[in-house]
C-alpha positions in Angstrom: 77.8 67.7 111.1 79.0 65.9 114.0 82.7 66.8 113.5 81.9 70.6 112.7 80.4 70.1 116.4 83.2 68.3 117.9 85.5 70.6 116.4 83.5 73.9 117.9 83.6 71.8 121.0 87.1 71.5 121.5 87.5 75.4 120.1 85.5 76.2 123.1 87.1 73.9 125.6 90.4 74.6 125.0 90.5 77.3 122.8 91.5 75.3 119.5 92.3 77.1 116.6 90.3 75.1 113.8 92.5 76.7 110.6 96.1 75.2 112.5 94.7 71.8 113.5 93.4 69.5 110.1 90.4 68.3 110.1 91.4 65.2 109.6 93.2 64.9 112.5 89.9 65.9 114.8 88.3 63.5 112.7 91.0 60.6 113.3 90.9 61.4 116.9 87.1 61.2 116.8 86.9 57.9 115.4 89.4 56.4 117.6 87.5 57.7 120.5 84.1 56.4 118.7 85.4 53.2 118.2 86.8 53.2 121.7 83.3 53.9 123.2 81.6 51.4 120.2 79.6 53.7 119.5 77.9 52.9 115.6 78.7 56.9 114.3 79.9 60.1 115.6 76.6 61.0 116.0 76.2 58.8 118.9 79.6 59.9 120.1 79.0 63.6 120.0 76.1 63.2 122.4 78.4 61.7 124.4 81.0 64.3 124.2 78.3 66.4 125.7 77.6 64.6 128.6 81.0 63.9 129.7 83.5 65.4 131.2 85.9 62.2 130.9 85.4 61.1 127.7 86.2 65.1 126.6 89.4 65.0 128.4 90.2 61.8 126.7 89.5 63.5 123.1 91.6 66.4 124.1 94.4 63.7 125.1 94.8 62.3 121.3 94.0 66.2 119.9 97.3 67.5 122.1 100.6 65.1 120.7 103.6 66.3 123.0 106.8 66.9 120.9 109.3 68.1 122.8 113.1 67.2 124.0 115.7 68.8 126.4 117.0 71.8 125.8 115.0 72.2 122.5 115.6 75.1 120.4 118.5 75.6 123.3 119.2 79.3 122.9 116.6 80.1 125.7 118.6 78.2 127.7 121.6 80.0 126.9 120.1 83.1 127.6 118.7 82.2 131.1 122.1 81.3 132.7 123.4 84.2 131.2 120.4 86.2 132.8 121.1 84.4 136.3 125.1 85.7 135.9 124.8 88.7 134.4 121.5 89.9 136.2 120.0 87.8 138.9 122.9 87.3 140.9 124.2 91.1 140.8 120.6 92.3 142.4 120.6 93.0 146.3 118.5 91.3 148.3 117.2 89.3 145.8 114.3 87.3 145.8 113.3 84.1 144.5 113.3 84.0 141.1 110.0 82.5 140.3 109.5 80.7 136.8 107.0 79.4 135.1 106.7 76.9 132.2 103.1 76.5 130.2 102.5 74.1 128.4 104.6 71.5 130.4 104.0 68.5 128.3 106.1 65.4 129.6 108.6 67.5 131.4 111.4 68.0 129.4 111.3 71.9 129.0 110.8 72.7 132.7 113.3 70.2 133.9 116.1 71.9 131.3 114.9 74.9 132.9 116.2 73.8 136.3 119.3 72.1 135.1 120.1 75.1 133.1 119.7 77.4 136.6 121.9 74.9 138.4 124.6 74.9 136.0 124.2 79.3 136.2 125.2 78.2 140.0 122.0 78.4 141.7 121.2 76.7 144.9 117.1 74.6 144.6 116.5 77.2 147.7 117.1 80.0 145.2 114.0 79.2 142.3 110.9 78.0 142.6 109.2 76.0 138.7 105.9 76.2 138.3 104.9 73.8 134.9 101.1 74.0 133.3 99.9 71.1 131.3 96.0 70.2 130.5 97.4 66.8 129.9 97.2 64.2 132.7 98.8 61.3 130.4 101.6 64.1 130.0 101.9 64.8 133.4 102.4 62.0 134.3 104.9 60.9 132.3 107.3 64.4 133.9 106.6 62.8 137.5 107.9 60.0 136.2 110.7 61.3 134.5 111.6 58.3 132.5 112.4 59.3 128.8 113.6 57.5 125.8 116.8 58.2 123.0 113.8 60.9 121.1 113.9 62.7 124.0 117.8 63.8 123.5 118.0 65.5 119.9 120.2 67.6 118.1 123.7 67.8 119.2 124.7 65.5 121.6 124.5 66.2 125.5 127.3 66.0 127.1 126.0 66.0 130.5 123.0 63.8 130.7 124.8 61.2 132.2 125.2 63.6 135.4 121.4 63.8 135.4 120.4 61.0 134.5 120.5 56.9 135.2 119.8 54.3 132.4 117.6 51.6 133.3 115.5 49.0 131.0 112.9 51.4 130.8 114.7 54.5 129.5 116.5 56.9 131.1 115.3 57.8 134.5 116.1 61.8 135.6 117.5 62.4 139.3 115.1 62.9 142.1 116.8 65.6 142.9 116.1 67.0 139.3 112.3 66.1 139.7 111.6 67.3 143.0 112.6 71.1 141.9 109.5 71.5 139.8 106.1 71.8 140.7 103.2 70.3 138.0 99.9 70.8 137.8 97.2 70.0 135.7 94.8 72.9 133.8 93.5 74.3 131.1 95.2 77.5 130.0 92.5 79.5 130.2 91.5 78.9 133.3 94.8 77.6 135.7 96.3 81.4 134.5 93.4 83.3 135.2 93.1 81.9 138.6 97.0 82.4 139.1 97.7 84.7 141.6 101.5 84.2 141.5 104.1 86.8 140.2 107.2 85.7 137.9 110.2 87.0 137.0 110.2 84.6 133.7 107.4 82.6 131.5 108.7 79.8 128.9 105.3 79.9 127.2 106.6 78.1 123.3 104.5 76.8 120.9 101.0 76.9 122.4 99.8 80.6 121.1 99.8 79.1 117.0 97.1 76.7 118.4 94.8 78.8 119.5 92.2 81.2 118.2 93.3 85.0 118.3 90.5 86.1 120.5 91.9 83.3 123.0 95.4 84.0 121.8 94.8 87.5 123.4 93.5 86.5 126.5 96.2 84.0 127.3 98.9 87.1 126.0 96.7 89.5 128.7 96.8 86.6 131.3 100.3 86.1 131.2 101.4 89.7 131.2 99.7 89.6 135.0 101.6 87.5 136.0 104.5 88.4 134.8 106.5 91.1 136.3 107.9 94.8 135.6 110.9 93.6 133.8 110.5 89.8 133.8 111.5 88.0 130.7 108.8 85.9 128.5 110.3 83.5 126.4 107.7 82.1 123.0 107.9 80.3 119.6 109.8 81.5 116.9 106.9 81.7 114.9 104.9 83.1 117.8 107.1 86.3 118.1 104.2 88.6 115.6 101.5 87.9 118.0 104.0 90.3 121.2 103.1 93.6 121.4 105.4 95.9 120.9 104.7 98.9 122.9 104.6 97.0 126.1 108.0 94.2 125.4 111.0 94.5 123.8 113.0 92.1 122.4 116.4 91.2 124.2 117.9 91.1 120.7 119.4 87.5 120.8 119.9 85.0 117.5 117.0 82.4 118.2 116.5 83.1 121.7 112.7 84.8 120.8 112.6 86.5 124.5 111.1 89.5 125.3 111.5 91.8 128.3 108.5 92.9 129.5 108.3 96.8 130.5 109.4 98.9 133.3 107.9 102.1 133.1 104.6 102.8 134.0 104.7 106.0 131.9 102.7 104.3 128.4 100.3 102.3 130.7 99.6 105.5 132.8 98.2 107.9 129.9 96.1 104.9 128.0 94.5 104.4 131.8 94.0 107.8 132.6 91.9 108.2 129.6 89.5 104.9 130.7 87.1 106.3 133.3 87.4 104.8 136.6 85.0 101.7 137.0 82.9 103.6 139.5 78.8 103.3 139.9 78.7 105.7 137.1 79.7 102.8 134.5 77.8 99.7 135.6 77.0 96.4 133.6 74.4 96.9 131.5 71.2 95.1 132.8 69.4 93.2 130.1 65.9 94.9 131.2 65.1 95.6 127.6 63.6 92.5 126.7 60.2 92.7 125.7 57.4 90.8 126.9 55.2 90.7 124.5 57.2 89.9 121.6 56.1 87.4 119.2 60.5 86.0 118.6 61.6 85.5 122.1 63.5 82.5 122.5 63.9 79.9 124.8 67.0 81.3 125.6 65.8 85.1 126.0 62.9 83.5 128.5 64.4 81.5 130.4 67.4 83.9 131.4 64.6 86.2 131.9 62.8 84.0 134.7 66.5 83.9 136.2 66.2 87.9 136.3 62.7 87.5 138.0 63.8 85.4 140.5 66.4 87.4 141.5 64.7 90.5 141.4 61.9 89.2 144.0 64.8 88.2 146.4 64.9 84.7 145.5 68.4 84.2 144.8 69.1 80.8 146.0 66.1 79.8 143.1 67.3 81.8 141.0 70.8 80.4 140.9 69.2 76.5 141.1 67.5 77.5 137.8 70.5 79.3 136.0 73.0 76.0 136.6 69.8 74.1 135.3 69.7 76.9 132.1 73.8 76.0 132.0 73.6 72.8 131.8 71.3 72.9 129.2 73.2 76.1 127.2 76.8 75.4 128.6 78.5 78.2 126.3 76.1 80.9 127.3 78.2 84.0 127.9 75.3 85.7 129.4 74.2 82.9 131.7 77.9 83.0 133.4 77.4 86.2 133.7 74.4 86.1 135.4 75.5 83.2 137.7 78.4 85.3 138.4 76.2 88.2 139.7 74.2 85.9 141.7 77.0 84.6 143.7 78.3 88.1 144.4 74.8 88.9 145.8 74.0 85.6 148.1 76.6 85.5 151.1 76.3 85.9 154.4 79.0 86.4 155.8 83.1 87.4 155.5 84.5 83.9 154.7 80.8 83.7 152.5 81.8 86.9 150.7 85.6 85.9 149.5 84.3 82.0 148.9 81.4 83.7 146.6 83.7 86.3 145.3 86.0 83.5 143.9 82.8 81.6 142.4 82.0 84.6 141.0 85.0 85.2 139.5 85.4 82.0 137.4 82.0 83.1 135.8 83.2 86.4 134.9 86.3 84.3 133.5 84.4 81.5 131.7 82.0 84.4 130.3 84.9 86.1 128.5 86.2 82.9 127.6 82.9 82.1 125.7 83.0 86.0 124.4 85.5 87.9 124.6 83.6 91.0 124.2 81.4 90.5 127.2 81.2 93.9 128.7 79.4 92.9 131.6 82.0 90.4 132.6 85.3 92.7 132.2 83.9 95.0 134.1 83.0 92.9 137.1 86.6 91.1 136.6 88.0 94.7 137.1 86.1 95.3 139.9 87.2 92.0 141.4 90.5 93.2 140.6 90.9 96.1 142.3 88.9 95.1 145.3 91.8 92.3 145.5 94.0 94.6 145.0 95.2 93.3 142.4 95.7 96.7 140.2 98.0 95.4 137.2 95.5 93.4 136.6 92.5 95.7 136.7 94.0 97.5 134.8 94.8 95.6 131.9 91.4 94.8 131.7 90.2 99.1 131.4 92.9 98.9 128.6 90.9 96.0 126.8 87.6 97.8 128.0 89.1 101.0 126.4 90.2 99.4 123.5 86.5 98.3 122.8 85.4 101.4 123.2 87.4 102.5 120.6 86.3 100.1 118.5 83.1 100.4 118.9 82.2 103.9 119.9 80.2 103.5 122.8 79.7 102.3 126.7 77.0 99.3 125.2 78.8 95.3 125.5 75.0 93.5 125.4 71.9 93.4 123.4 
């Protein structure tokens, strides 16, 4: 029972897809943990796991294994100093072309990015590398940039002698080659929704057949925000089923698995125009239903209700105190984000208040949706957020996955 736990841990953590990773594999990582820790069973571990945020991270570090090398699979590559020629160069007053590269693991994939951009004849001044890793160990390995032979596969590079110096520990990349992308740790879930950057091209390989489709679908929706009108998003070649058609199309290359995302507003328009504006009309749905006298409330249903009570009498700064306390005690409570969420949009007091709540608020809309995807409630507070940040691509990708529910369901209703 303790595995089946730790496994629906790390589903909900980093959106682990139980059917792609073994069992045995959580349960080998487990046990080296456990034994790590001495702790007598996983029992004793999982209530560890529950309690702390480090010894998580360090589960999630033997879960993740990087494999990776330069230029892997290197018709991307190809493709993207043919893209710089061909396209990049040729536009007038052109801006910076922003890239992004998630998951980053120990650096080789966004560092053959920038090579492959200086070879296309780029300037450093002329691209900017964002690179996405929820692995620390990993990270710090790509600062580092010291690799070994397994690093270098498949046919043999002629140039990494330009890039690189040998040394007793490996091969040690150029500064100049390190200093021309920037990493940062996050979970994928989380550092994308709270992106606020545009890019002209995602390298996002191998990471979607990990996860579980409902997560798989967020990470798809957060990436197409940040990707722009025509930008290019390059995935697995067995991750090239889970694109949707009707808003990328393939640039059509042997092994290059890169889509163009669309131009024209025209498809986007008519499924929006047939999503009611997110107006007073079509509010969350307040959970005011809940009986009182009924003989199979839970816990749960009471003590979410108290929150409600609080906040209802004015008492917002108790009533957020007691839903953390509720959080802590229920961390993957959908409902209590949501809540939290509404709380911190109500308590401010003034401008710099407002957009420092606003953000608060914001990552419990996120987390809620996270926990269920479903969550009325929260998409339609993240679309409000949306379009009062003016942010209106993304607002409206969420009405489409509001109006795609609706569908689906038949009906305004998200909660019971």
């Amino acid at each position: 029972m303790a595995l089946v736990k730790i496994t629906k841990l790390l589903s909900q953590t980093i959106g682990l897809d139980a059917n792609v990773v073994s069992p045995s594999q959580i349960n080998r990582a487990a046990e080296t943990r456990r034994v790590a820790c001495n702790f007598p069973d996983l029992d004793r571990y999982w209530a560890r796991l529950q309690t702390s945020a480090t010894e998580l991270e360090e589960l999630i570090e033997l879960i993740i294994v990087p494999e990776t090398w330069f230029f892997r699979d290197r018709k991307p590559f190809d493709y993207l100093k043919n893209y710089v020629a061909s396209e990049y160069l040729l536009k007038p007053n052109r801006n910076t072309l922003q890239l992004l590269s998630v998951p980053s693991s120990t650096g080789e994939e966004p560092y053959s990015i920038a090579i492959s951009l200086l070879e296309a004849g780029l300037q450093p001044k002329q691209f900017n590398i964002d690179a996405i890793d929820i692995s620390q160990r990993s990270l710090t390995k790509a600062r580092r940039g010291i690799y070994s032979k397994n690093s270098f596969r498949g046919d043999a590079w002629q140039e990494r002698s330009y890039y690189f110096q040998q040394s007793e520990q490996g091969y040690e990349l150029s500064k100049s080659i390190r200093d021309l992308v920037n990493f940062q740790q996050g979970n994928v879930m989380t550092a994308l929704a709270l992106n606020q950057k545009q890019y002209d091209i995602i390298f996002c390989r191998n990471l979607l057949i990990y996860l579980k489709p409902e997560v798989c679908t967020q990470v798809l929706a957060a990436l197409d925000r940040l990707l722009v009108a025509g930008g290019i998003l390059f995935v697995g070649g067995s991750e090239t089923g889970k694109i949707v058609p009707d808003q990328y199309t393939s640039i059509r290359q042997p092994f290059t698995f890169g889509y163009r995302k669309s131009e024209s507003p025209i498809k986007q328009a008519v499924i929006i125009k047939s999503l009611p504006s997110i107006s007073p009309d079509i509010q969350p749905i307040k959970k005011t239903h809940l009986s009182t006298n009924s003989n199979h409330q839970s816990c749960e249903e009471l003590d979410l209700r108290s929150v409600r009570k609080l906040a209802d009498d004015g008492r917002l700064i108790d009533a957020t105190t007691l839903c953390k306390k509720y959080l802590e005690k229920y961390p993957t409570s959908a409902d209590a984000y949501v809540l939290l969420g509404e709380l911190y949009q109500a308590d401010h007091q003034n401008s710099q208040a407002v957009e420092k709540a606003a953000q608060k608020a914001e990552q419990c809309f996120q987390r809620a949706v996270y926990l269920e995807p479903n969550s009325y409630e929260a998409l339609i507070h993240l679309a409000l957020l949306k379009e009062h940040q003016g942010d209106t691509t993304g607002a409206n990708i969420i009405k489409q996955r509001i109006l795609a529910m609706r569908s689906r369901n038949g009906s305004l209703g998200g909660g019971t």
